[in-house]
C-alpha positions as CSV (number, residue, x, y, z in Angstrom):
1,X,7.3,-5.9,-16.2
2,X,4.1,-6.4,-14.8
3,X,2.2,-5.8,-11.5
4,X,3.2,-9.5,-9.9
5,X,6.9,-9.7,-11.8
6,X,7.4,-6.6,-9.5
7,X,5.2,-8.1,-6.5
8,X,7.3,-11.2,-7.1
9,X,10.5,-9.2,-7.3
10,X,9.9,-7.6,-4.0
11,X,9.3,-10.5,-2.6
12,X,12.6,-12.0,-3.7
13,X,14.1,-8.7,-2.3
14,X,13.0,-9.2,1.0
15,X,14.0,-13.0,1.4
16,X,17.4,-12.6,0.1
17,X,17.5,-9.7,2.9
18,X,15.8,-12.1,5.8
19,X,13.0,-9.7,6.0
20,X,11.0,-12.6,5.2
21,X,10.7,-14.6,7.4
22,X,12.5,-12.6,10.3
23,X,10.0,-9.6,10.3
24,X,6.2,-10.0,11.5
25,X,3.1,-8.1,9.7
26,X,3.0,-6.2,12.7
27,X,6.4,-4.8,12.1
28,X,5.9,-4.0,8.2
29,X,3.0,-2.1,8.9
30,X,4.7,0.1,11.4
31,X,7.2,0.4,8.4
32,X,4.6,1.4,6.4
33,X,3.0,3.8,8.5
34,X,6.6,5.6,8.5
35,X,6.2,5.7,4.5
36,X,2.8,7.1,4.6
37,X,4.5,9.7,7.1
38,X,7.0,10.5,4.1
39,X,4.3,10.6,1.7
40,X,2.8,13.4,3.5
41,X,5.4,15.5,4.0
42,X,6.0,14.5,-0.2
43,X,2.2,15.7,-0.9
44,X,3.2,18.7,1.1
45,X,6.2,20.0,-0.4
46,X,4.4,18.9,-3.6
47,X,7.8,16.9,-4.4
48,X,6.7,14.6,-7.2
49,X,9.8,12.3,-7.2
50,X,9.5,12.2,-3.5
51,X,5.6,11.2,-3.8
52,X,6.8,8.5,-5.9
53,X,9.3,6.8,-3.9
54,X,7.1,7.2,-0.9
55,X,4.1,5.2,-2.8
56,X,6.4,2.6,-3.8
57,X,8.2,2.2,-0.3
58,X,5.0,2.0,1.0
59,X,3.6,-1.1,-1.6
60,X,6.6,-2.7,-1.0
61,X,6.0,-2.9,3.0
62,X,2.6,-4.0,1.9
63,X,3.6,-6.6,0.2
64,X,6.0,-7.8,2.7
65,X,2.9,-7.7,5.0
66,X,0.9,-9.9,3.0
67,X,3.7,-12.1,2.6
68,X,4.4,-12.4,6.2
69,X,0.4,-12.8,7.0
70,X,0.3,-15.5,4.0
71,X,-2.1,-13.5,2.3
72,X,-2.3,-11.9,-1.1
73,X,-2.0,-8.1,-1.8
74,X,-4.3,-8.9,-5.1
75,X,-6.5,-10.4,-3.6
76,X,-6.8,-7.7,-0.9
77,X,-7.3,-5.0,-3.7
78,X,-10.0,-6.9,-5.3
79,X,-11.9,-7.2,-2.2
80,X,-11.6,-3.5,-1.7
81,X,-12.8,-3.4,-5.3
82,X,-15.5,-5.7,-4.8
83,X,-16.8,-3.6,-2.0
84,X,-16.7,0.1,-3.2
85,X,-17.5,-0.7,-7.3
86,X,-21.2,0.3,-7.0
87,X,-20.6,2.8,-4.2
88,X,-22.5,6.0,-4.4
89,X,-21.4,9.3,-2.9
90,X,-20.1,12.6,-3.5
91,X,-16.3,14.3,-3.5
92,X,-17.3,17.2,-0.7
93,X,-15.5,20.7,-0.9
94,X,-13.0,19.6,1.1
95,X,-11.8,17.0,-1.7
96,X,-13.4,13.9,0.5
97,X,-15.7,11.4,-0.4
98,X,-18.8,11.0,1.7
99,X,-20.4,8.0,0.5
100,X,-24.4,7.9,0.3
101,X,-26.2,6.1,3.4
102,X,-28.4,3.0,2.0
């Protein structure tokens, strides 16, 4: 399956569950945020399965988000896209990436 069969899947998920509507984008992000929490904890244990199922909790809340906010998560990505494509920078040695100053 693709990207938006999943997306759309997800979707379908959440409506059958009354997530959508019933939630708010205020509430999926909280959601979110306690994925991200599991994701660390994941990355720290260096639990690959666990890193998994945290990254794809963690879509899925962002696609309820969008869905909630009437937005779309594509769309979102190819914004972020659009904005850091011709970014310059360099990965410090603390494995972050400073970008250059224009």
């Amino acid at each position: 399956m693709s990207y938006s069969d999943y997306e759309m899947k997800a979707i379908q998920w959440a409506e059958a569950r009354k997530i959508i509507p019933n939630s708010t984008p205020l509430a999926q992000w909280k959601k979110a945020q306690e994925e991200l929490n599991e994701l660390r904890e994941s990355l720290e244990a260096n639990d690959i399965d666990a890193i998994r199922d945290a990254v794809g909790d963690t879509v899925v809340c962002l696609i309820n988000l969008c869905a909630l906010a009437d937005i779309n998560l594509v769309d979102c990505l190819a914004g972020a896209y659009k904005e850091i494509k011709d970014r310059k920078g360099y990965m410090n040695e603390e494995g972050i990436f400073v970008k250059e100053q224009a």
